[in-house]
C-alpha positions as CSV (number, residue, x, y, z in Angstrom):
1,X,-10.8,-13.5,15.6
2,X,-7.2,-13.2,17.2
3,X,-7.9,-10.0,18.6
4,X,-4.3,-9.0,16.5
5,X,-4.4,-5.1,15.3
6,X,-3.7,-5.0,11.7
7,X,-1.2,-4.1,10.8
8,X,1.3,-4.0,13.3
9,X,4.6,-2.8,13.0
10,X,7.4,-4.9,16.0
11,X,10.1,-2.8,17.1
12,X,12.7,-5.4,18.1
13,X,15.3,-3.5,19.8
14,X,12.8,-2.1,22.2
15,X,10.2,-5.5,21.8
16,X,7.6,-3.2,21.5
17,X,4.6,-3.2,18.9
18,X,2.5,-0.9,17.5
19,X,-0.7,-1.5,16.4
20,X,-1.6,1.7,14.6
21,X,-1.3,2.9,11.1
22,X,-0.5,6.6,11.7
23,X,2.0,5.8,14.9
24,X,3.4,3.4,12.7
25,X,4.3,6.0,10.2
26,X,5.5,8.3,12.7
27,X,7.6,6.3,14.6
28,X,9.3,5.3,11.3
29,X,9.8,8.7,10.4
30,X,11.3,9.6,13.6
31,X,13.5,6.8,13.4
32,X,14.3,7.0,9.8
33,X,14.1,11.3,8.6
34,X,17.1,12.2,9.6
35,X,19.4,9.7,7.9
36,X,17.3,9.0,4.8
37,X,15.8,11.6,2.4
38,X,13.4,9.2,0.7
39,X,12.1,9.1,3.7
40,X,12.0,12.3,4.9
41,X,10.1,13.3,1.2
42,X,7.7,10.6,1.7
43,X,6.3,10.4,5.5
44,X,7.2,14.5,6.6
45,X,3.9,15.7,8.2
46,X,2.8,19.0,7.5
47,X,-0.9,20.8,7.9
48,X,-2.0,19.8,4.7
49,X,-0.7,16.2,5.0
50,X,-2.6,16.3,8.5
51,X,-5.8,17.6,7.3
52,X,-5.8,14.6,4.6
53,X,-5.0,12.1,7.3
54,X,-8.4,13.4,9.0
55,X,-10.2,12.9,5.5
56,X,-8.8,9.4,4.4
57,X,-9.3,8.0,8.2
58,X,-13.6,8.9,7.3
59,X,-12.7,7.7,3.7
60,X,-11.9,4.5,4.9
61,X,-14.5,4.3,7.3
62,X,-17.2,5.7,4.9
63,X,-16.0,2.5,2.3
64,X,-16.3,-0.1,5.4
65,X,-20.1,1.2,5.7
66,X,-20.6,1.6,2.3
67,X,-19.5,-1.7,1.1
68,X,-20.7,-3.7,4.0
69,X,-24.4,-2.4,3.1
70,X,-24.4,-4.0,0.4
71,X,-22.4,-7.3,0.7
72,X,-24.3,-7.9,3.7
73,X,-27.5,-7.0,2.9
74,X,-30.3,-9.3,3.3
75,X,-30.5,-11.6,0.4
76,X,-27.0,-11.0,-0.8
77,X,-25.0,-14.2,-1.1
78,X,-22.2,-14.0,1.7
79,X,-19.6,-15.3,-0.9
80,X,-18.0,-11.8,-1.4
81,X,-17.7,-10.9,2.0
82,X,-16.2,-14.3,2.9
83,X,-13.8,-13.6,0.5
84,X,-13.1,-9.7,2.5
85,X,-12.7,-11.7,5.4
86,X,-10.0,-14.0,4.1
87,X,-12.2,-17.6,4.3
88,X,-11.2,-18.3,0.7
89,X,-7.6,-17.3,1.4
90,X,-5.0,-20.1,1.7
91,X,-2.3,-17.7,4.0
92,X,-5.0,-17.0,6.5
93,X,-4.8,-20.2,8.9
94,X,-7.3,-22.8,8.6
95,X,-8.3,-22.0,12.6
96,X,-9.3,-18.7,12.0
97,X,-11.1,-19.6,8.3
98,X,-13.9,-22.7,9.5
99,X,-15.4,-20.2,11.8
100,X,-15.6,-17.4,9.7
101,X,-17.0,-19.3,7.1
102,X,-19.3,-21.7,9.7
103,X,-20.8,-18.7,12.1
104,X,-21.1,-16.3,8.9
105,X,-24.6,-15.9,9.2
106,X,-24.1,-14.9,13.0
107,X,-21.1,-12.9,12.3
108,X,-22.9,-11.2,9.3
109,X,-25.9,-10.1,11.9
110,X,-23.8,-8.6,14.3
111,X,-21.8,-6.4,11.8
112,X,-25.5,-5.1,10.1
113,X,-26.5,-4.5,13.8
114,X,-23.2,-2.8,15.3
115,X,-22.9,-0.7,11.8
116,X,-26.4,0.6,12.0
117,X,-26.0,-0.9,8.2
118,X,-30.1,-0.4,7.5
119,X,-29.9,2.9,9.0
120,X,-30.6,5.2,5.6
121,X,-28.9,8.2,7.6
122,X,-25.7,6.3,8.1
123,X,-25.6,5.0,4.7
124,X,-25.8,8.1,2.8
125,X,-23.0,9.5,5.1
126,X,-21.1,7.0,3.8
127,X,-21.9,7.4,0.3
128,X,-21.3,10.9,0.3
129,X,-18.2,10.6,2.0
130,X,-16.8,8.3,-0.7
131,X,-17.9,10.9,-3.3
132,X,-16.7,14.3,-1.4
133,X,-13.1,12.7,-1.5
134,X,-12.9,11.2,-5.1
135,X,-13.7,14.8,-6.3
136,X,-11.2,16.4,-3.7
137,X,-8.7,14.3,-5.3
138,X,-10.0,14.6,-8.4
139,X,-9.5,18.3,-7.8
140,X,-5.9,18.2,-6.8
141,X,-5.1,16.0,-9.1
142,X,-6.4,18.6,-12.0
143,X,-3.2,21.0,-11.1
144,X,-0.7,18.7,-9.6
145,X,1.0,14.9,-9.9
146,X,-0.1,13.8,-6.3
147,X,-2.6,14.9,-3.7
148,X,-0.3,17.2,-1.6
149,X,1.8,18.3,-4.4
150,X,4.3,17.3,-6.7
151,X,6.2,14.5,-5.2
152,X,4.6,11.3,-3.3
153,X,3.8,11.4,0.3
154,X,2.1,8.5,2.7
155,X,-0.6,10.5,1.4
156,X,-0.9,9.2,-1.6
157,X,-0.3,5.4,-1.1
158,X,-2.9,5.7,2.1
159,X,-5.7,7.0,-0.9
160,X,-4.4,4.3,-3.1
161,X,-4.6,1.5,-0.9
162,X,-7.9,2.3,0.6
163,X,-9.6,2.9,-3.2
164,X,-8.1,-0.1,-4.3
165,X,-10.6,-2.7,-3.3
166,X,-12.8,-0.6,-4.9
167,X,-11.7,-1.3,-8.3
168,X,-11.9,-5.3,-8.3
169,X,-9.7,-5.5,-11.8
170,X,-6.2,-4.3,-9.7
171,X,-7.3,-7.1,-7.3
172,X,-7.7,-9.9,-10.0
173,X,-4.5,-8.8,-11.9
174,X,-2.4,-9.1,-9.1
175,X,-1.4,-5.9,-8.2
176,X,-2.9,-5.2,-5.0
177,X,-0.1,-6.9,-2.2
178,X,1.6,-8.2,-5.3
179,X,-0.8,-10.9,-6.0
180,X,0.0,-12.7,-2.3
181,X,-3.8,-13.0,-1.6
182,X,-5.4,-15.1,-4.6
183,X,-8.6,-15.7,-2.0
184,X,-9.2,-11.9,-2.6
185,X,-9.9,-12.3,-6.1
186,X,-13.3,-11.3,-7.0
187,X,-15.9,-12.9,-9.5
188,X,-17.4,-10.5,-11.4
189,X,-20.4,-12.7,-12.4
190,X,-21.9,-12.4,-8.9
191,X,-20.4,-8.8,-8.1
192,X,-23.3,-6.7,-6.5
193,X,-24.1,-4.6,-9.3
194,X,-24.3,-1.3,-7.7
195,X,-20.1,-2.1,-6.3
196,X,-19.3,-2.5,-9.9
197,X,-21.4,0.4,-11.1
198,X,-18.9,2.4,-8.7
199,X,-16.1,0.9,-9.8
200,X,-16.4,1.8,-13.2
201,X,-17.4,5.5,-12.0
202,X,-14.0,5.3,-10.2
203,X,-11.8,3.6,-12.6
204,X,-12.6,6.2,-15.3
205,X,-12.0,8.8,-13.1
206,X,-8.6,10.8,-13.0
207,X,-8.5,9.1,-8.8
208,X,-9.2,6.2,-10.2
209,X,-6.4,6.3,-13.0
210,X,-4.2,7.6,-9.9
211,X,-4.8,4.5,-8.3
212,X,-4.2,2.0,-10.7
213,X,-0.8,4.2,-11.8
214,X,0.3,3.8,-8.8
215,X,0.0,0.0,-8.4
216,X,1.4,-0.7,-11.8
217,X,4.3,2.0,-12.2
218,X,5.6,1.9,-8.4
219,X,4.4,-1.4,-7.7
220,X,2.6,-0.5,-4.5
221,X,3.4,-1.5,-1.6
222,X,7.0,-2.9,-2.5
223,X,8.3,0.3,-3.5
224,X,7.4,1.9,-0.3
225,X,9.4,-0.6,1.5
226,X,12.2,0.1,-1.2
227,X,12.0,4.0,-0.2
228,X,12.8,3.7,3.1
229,X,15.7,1.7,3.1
């Protein structure tokens, strides 16, 4: 609504921003590597780490699609994408929430259009994607502790908090942002039935169990910040 990239990352000696996820990372490892080891463990860049950037940037895509299809689908109640888009959430200001919530319909139309959302090619793309990277973590997960290896990277806390929305119960217990969002929250009784069908194929899952070990062991994201100070 603001036309604001999310999330953006203000350098303040240099009153510069970046609006980027993977620049952000970079520029704090270039600023940060050489006098901190945490960081140097968690945000080094190697081929591997690369070649899952590549993967998790069509994960996260693939889930947009994916879930959109469904939440916006016709005859679908807009409640649960409302609450995506931050209408039922107190921190997002009031200016921005009336019209999201008012020009839903209109806003909801545009998305199915621009998304190509009834377009069966584009939808099973996304489905497929989803399931090609659960079982590639699933798969690296069988011989090691984390996706690149045996210490966490950016790599791992990128899977996490893309799957996490995914798995409504670390949204409703508070562990996704640390509870900050209570508009997120998501009421099961009217959950689309085919997002909480893959949500339980997820959560029992060993990606799944990654995820949710990772928000309630390290406490995602506050540990990160922790790491690299």
């Amino acid at each position: 609504m603001t036309k604001q990239s999310v999330p953006r990352l203000r350098d303040r000696e240099s009153n510069s921003t970046i609006g980027n996820s993977d620049h952000a990372l970079r520029y704090l490892f270039s600023e940060l590597s050489t006098t901190n080891l945490n960081v140097l463990s968690l945000l080094s860049r190697n081929p591997t780490t690369i070649h899952w950037e590549e993967k998790l940037n069509q994960f996260g895509h693939a889930i947009q699609l994916y879930c959109y299809s469904i939440l916006l689908s016709v005859g679908t109640s807009s409640k649960h994408a409302k609450s995506a888009w931050g209408v039922y959430e107190p921190k997002v200001p009031l200016i921005q929430r009336i019209p999201l919530s008012l020009f839903a319909p209109v806003i909801i139309f545009n998305v199915r259009k621009k998304l190509q959302l009834t377009n069966k090619v584009v939808v099973d793309w996304s489905r497929n994607t989803i399931n090609d990277v659960l079982q590639k973590v699933d798969d690296q997960l069988s011989s090691q502790s984390y996706i690149t290896g045996n210490h966490l990277t950016y790599i791992d806390i990128t899977f996490a908090s893309l799957a996490a929305p995914l798995i409504p119960s670390i949204i409703n217990s508070g562990l996704y942002a640390k509870g900050m969002f209570t508009g997120l929250k998501t009421d099961l009784n009217t959950y689309p039935a085919e997002l909480q069908t893959l949500s339980d194929h997820i959560s029992a899952r060993p990606c799944g169990k990654f995820v949710k070990e990772l928000y309630t062991k390290r406490s995602l994201p506050y540990n990160m910040y922790v790491m690299t100070k």
